[in-house]
ChimeraX commands (.cxc) that place a marker at each C-alpha (Angstrom):
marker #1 position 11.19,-11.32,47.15 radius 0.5
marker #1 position 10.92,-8.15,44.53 radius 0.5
marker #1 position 9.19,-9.13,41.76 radius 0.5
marker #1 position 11.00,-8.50,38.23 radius 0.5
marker #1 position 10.30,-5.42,36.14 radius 0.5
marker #1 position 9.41,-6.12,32.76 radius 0.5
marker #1 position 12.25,-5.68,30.49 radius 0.5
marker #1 position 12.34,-2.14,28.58 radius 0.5
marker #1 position 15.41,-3.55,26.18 radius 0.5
marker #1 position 14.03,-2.34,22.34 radius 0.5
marker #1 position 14.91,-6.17,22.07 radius 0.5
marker #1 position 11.82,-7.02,24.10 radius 0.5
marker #1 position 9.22,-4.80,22.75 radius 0.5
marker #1 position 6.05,-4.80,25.24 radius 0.5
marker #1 position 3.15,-4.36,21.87 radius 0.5
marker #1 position 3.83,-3.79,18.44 radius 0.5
marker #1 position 4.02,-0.33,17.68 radius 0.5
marker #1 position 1.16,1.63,16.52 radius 0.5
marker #1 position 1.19,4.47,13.43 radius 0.5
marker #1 position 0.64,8.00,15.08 radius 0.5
marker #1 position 1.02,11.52,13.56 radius 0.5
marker #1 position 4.14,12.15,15.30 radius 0.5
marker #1 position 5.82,12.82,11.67 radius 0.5
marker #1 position 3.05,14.74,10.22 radius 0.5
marker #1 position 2.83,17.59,13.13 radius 0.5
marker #1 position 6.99,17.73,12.79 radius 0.5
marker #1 position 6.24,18.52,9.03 radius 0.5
marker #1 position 3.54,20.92,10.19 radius 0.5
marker #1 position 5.85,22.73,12.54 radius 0.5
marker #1 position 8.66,22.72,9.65 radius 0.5
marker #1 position 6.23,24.61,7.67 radius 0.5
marker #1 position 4.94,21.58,5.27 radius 0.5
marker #1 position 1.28,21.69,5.15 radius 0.5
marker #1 position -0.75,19.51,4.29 radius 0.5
marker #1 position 0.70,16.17,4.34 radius 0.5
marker #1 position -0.35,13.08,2.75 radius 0.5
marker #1 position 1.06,9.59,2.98 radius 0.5
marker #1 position 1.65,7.33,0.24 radius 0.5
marker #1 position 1.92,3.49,-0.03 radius 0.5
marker #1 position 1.37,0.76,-2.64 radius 0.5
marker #1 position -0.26,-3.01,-2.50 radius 0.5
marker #1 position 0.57,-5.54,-4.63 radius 0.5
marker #1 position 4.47,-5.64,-5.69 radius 0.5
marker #1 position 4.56,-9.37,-4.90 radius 0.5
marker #1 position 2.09,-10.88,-6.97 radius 0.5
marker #1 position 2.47,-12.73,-9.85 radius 0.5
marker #1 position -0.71,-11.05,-11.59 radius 0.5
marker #1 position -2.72,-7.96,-11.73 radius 0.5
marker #1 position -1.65,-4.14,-11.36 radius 0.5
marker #1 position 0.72,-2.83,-8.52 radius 0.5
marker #1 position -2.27,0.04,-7.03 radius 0.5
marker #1 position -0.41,3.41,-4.93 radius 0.5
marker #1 position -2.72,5.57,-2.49 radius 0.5
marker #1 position -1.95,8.63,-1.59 radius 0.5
marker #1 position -4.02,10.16,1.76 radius 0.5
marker #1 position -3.83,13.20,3.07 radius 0.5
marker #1 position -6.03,12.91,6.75 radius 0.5
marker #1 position -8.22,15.84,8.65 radius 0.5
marker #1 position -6.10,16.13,11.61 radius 0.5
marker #1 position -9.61,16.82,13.17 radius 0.5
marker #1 position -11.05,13.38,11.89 radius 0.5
marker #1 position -8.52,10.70,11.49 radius 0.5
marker #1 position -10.30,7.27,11.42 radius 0.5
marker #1 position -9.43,5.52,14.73 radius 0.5
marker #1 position -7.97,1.67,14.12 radius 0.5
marker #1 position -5.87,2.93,11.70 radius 0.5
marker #1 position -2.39,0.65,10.78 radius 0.5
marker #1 position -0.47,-1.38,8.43 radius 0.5
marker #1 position -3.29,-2.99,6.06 radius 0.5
marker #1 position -1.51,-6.59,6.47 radius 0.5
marker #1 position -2.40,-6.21,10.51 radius 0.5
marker #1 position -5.88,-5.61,10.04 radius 0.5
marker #1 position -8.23,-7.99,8.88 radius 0.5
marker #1 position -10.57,-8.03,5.36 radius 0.5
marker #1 position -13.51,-6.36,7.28 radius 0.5
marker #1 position -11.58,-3.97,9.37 radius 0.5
marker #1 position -9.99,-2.67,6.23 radius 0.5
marker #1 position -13.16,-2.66,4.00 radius 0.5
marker #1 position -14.68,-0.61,7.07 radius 0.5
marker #1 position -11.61,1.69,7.34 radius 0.5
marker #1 position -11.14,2.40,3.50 radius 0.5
marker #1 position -15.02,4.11,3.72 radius 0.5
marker #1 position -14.24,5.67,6.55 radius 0.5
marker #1 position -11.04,7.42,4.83 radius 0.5
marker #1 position -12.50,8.21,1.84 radius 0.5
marker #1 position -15.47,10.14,3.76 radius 0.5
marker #1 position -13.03,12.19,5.54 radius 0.5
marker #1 position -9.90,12.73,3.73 radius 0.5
marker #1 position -8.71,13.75,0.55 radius 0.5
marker #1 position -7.48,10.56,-1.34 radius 0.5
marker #1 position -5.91,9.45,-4.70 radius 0.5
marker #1 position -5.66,6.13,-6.50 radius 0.5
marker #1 position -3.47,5.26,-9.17 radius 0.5
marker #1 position -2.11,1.86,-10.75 radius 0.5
marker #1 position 0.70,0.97,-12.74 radius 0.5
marker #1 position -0.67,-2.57,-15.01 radius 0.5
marker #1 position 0.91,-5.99,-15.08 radius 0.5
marker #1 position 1.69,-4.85,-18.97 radius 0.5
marker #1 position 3.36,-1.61,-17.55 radius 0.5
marker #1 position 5.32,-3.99,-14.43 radius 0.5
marker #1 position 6.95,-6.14,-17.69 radius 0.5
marker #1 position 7.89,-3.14,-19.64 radius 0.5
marker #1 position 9.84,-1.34,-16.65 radius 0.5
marker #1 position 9.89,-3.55,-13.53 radius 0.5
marker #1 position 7.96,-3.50,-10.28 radius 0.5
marker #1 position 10.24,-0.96,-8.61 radius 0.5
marker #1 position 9.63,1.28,-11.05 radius 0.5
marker #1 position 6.50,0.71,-11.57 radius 0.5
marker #1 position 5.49,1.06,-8.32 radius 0.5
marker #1 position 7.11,4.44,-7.77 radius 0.5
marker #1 position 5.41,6.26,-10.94 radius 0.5
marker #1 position 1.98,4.39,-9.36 radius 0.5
marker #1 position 3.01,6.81,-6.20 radius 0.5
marker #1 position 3.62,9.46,-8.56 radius 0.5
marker #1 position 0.72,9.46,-10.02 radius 0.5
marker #1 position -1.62,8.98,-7.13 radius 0.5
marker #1 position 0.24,12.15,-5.43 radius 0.5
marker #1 position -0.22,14.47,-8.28 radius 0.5
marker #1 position -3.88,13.07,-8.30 radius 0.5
marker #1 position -4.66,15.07,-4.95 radius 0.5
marker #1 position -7.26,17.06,-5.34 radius 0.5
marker #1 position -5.38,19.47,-2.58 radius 0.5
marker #1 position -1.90,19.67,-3.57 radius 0.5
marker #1 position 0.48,18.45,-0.76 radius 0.5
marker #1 position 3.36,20.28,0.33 radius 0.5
marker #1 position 5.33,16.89,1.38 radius 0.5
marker #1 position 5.04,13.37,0.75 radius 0.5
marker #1 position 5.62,10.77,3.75 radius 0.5
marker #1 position 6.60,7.61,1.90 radius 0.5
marker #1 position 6.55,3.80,2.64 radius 0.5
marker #1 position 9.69,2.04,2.12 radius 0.5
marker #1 position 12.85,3.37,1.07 radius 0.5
marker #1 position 12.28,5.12,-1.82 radius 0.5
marker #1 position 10.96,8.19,-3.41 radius 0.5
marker #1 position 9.16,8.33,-6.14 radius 0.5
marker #1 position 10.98,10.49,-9.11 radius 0.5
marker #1 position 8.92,13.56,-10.33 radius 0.5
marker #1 position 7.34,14.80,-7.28 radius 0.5
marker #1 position 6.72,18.56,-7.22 radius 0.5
marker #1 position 6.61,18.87,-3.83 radius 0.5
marker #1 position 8.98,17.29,-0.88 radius 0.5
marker #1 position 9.34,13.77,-0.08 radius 0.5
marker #1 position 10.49,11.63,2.79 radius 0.5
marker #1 position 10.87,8.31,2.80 radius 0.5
marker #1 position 10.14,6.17,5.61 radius 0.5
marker #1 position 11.01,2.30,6.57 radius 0.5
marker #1 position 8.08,0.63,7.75 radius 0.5
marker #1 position 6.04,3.81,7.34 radius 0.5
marker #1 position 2.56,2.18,7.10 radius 0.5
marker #1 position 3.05,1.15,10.93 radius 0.5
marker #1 position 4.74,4.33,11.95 radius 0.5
marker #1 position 2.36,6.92,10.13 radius 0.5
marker #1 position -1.22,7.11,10.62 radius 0.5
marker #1 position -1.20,9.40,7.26 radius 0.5
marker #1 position 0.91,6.30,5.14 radius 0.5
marker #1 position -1.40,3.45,7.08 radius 0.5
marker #1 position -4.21,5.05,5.41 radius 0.5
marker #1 position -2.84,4.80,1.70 radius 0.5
marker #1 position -1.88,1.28,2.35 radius 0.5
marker #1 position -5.24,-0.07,3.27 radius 0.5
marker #1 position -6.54,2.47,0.52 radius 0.5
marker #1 position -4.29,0.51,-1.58 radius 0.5
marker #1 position -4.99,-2.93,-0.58 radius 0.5
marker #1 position -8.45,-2.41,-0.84 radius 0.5
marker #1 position -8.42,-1.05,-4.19 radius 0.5
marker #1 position -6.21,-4.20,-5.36 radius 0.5
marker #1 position -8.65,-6.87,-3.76 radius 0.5
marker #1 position -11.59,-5.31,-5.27 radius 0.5
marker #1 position -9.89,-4.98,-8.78 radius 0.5
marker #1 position -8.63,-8.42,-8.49 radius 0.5
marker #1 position -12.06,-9.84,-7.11 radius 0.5
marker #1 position -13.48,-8.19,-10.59 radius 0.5
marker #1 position -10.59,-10.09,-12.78 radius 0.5
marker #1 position -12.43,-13.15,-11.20 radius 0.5
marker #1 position -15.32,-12.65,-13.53 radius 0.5
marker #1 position -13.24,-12.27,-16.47 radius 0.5
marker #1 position -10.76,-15.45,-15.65 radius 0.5
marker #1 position -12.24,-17.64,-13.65 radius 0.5
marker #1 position -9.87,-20.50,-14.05 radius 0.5
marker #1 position -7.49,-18.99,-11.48 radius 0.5
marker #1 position -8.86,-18.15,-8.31 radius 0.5
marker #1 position -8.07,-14.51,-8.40 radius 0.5
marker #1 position -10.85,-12.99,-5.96 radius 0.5
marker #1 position -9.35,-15.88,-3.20 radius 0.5
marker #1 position -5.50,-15.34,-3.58 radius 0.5
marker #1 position -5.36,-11.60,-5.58 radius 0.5
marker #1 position -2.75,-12.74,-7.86 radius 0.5
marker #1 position -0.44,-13.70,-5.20 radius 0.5
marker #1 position 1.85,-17.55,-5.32 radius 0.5
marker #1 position -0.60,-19.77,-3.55 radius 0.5
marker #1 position -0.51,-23.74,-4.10 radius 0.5
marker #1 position -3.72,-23.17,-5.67 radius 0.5
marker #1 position -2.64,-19.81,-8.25 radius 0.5
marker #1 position 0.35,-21.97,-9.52 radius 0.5
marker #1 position -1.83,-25.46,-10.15 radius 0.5
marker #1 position -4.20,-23.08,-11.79 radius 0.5
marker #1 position -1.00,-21.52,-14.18 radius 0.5
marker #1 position 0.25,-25.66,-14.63 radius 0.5
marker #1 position -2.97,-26.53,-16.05 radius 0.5
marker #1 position -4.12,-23.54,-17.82 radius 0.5
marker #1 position -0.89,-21.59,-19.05 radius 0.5
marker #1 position -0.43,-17.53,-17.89 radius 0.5
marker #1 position -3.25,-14.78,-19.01 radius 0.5
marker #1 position -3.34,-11.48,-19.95 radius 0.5
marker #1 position -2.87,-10.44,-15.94 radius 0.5
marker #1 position 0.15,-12.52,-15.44 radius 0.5
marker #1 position 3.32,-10.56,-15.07 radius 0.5
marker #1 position 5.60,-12.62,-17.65 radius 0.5
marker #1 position 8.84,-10.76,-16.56 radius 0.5
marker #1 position 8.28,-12.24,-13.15 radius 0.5
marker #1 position 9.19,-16.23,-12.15 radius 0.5
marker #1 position 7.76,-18.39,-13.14 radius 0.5
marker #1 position 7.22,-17.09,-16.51 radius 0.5
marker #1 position 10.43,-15.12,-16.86 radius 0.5
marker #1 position 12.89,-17.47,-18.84 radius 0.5
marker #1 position 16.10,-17.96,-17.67 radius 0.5
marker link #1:1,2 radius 0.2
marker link #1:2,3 radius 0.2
marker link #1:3,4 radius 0.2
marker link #1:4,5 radius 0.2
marker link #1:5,6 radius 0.2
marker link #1:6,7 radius 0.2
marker link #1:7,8 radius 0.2
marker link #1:8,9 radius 0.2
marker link #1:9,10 radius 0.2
marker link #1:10,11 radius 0.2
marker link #1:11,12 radius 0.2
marker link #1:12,13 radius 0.2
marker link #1:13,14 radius 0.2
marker link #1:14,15 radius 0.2
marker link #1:15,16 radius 0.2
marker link #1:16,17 radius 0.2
marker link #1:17,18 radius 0.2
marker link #1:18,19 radius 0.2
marker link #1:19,20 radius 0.2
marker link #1:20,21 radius 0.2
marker link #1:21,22 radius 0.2
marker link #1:22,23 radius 0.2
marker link #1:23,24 radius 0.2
marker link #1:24,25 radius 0.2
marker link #1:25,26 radius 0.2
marker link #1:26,27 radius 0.2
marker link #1:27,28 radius 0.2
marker link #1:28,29 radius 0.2
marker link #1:29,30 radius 0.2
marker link #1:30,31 radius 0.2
marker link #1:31,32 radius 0.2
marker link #1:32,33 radius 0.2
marker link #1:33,34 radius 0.2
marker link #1:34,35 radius 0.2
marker link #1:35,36 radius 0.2
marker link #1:36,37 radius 0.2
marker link #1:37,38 radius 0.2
marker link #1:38,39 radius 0.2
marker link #1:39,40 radius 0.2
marker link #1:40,41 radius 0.2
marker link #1:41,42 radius 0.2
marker link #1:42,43 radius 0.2
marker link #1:43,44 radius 0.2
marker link #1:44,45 radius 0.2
marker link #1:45,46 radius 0.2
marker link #1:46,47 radius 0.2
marker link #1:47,48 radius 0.2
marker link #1:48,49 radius 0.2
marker link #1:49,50 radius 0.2
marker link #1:50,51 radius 0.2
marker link #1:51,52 radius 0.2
marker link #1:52,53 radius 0.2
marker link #1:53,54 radius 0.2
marker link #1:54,55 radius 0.2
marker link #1:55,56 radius 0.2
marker link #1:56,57 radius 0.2
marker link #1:57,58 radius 0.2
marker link #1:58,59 radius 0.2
marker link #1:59,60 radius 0.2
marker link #1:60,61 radius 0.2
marker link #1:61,62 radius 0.2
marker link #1:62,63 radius 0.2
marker link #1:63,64 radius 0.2
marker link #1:64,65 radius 0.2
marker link #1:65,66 radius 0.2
marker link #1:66,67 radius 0.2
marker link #1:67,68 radius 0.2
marker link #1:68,69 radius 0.2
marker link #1:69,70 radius 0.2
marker link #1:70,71 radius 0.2
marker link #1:71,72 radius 0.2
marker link #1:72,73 radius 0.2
marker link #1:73,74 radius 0.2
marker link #1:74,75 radius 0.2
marker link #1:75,76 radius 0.2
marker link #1:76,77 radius 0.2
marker link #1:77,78 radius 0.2
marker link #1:78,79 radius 0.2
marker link #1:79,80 radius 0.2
marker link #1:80,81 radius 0.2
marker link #1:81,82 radius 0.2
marker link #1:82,83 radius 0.2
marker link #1:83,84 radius 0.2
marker link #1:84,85 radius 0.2
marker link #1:85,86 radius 0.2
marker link #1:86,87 radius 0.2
marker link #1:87,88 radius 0.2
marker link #1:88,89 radius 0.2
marker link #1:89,90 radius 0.2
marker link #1:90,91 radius 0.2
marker link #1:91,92 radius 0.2
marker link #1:92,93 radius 0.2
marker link #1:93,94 radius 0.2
marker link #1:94,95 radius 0.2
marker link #1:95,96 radius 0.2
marker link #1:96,97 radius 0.2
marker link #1:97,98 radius 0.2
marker link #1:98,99 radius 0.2
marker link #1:99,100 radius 0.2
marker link #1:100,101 radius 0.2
marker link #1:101,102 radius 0.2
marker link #1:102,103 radius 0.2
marker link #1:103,104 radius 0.2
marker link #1:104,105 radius 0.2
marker link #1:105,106 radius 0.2
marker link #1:106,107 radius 0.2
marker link #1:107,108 radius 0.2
marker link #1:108,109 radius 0.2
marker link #1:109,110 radius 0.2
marker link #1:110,111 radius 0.2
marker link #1:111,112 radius 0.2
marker link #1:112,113 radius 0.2
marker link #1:113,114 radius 0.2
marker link #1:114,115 radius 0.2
marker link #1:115,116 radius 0.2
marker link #1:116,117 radius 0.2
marker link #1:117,118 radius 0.2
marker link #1:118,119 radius 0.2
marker link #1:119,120 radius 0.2
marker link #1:120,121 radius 0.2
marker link #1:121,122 radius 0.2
marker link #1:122,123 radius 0.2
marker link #1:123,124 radius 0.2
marker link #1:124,125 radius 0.2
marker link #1:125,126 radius 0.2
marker link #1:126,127 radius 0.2
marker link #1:127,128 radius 0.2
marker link #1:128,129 radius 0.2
marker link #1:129,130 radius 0.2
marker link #1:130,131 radius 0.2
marker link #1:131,132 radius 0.2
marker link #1:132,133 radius 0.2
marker link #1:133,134 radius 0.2
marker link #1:134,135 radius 0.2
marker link #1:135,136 radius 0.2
marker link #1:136,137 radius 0.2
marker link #1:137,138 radius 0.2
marker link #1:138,139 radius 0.2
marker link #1:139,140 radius 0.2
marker link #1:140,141 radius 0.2
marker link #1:141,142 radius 0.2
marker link #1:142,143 radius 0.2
marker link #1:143,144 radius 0.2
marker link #1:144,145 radius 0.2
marker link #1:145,146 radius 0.2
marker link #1:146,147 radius 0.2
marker link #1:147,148 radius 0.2
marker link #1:148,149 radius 0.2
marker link #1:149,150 radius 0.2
marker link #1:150,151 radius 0.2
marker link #1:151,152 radius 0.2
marker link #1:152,153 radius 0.2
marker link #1:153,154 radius 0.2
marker link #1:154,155 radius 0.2
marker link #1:155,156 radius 0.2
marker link #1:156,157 radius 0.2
marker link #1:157,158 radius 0.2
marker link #1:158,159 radius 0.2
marker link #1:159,160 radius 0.2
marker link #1:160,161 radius 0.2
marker link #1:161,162 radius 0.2
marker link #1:162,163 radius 0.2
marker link #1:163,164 radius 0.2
marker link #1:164,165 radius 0.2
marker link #1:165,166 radius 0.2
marker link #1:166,167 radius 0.2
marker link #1:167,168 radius 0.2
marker link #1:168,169 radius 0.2
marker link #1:169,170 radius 0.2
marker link #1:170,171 radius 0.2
marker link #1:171,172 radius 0.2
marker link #1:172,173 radius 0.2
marker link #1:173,174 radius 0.2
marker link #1:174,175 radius 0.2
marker link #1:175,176 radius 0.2
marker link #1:176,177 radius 0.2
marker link #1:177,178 radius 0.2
marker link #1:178,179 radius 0.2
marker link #1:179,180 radius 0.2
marker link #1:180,181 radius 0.2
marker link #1:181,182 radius 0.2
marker link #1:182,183 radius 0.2
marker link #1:183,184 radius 0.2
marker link #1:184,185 radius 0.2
marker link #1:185,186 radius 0.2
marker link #1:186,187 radius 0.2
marker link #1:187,188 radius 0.2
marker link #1:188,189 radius 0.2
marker link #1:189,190 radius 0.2
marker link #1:190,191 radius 0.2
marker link #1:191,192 radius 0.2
marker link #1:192,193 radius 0.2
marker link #1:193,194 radius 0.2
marker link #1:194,195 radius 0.2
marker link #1:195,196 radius 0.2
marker link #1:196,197 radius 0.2
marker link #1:197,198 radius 0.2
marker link #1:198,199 radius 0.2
marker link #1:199,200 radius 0.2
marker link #1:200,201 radius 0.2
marker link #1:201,202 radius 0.2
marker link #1:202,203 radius 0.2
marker link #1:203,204 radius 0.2
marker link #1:204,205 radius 0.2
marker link #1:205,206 radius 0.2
marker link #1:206,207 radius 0.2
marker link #1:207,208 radius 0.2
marker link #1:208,209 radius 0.2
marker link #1:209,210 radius 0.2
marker link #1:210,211 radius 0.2
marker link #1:211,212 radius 0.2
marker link #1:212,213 radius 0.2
marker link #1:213,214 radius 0.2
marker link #1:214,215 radius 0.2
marker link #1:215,216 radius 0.2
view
């Protein structure tokens, strides 16, 4: 008897895929050079600042391991994120809970991206994006890509340059209000972050345009 071939259907993927730098040499060979990827951490939280990265990687020293920050664990991020800033040029910017109520997160997201691209201390000739969207007021081109932190090595590096940044802010906001468990949960809807609101009432961090504070 043959035996079967494992099954090459996109339905049946054989690993999950892995970022490369497939889009960042097209850019090259379209004449866009250098390239940095952006991403953001934190639009889901119900407290603390949405934090953008933007990355632009030495083709000739790109950290191996790197992906989407939510596939990697706390250490292999913390380990990554010094690794990236040692041998790229990188750019950090946040938009604050305050800033999130005023606008909304979409928004504020996008001018967090902004802001961290314009940041670059080498000025990139085109953006690679996470997500959908590009952020308004670039001065240089921008492509947006879905699920760009696991398709781009260059956008994988701005999202755990992003997370990173977040947890450590967050873990920092633990000194200040320790009633809420921010340095175990970053702000995010756990069990624990909404007994915490119940008992104590929303702080300073809280996003009040978001549930359960917004009122209906």
């Amino acid at each position: 008897m043959s035996r079967r071939k494992q099954p090459d259907s996109p339905l049946f993927p054989l690993q999950a895929p892995v970022p490369d730098f497939t889009f960042e040499r097209a850019a090259h060979r379209d004449g866009f050079w250098p390239v940095a990827g952006a991403d953001e951490a934190g639009r889901g939280p119900l407290a603390g600042p949405v934090v953008a990265a933007a990355v632009i990687l030495d083709p000739d020293a790109i950290p191996a391991g790197l992906n989407d920050s939510k596939l990697l664990t706390a250490e292999q991020r913390e380990a990554l994120f010094e690794e990236i800033l040692a041998t790229s040029t990188v750019s950090i910017a946040s938009s604050s809970s305050a800033r999130i109520d005023t606008t909304d997160i979409l928004k504020a997201s996008l001018d967090a991206m902004r802001r961290a691209v314009h940041g670059l201390e080498l000025a990139a000739r085109i953006v690679l994006v996470d997500g959908r969207d590009v952020p308004p007021g670039l001065s240089c081109h921008a492509k947006a890509i879905v699920k760009g932190d696991s398709r781009s090595v260059s956008i994988a590096a701005a999202s755990i340059v992003a997370k990173v940044t977040r947890d450590r802010m967050m873990a920092r906001a633990d000194a200040t209000f320790p009633l809420y468990g921010f340095a175990h949960h970053a702000g995010y809807a756990t069990v624990k972050h909404r007994t915490a609101i119940e008992s104590h009432g929303p702080c300073s961090l809280h996003r009040m345009s978001f549930r359960p504070f917004r009122q209906v």
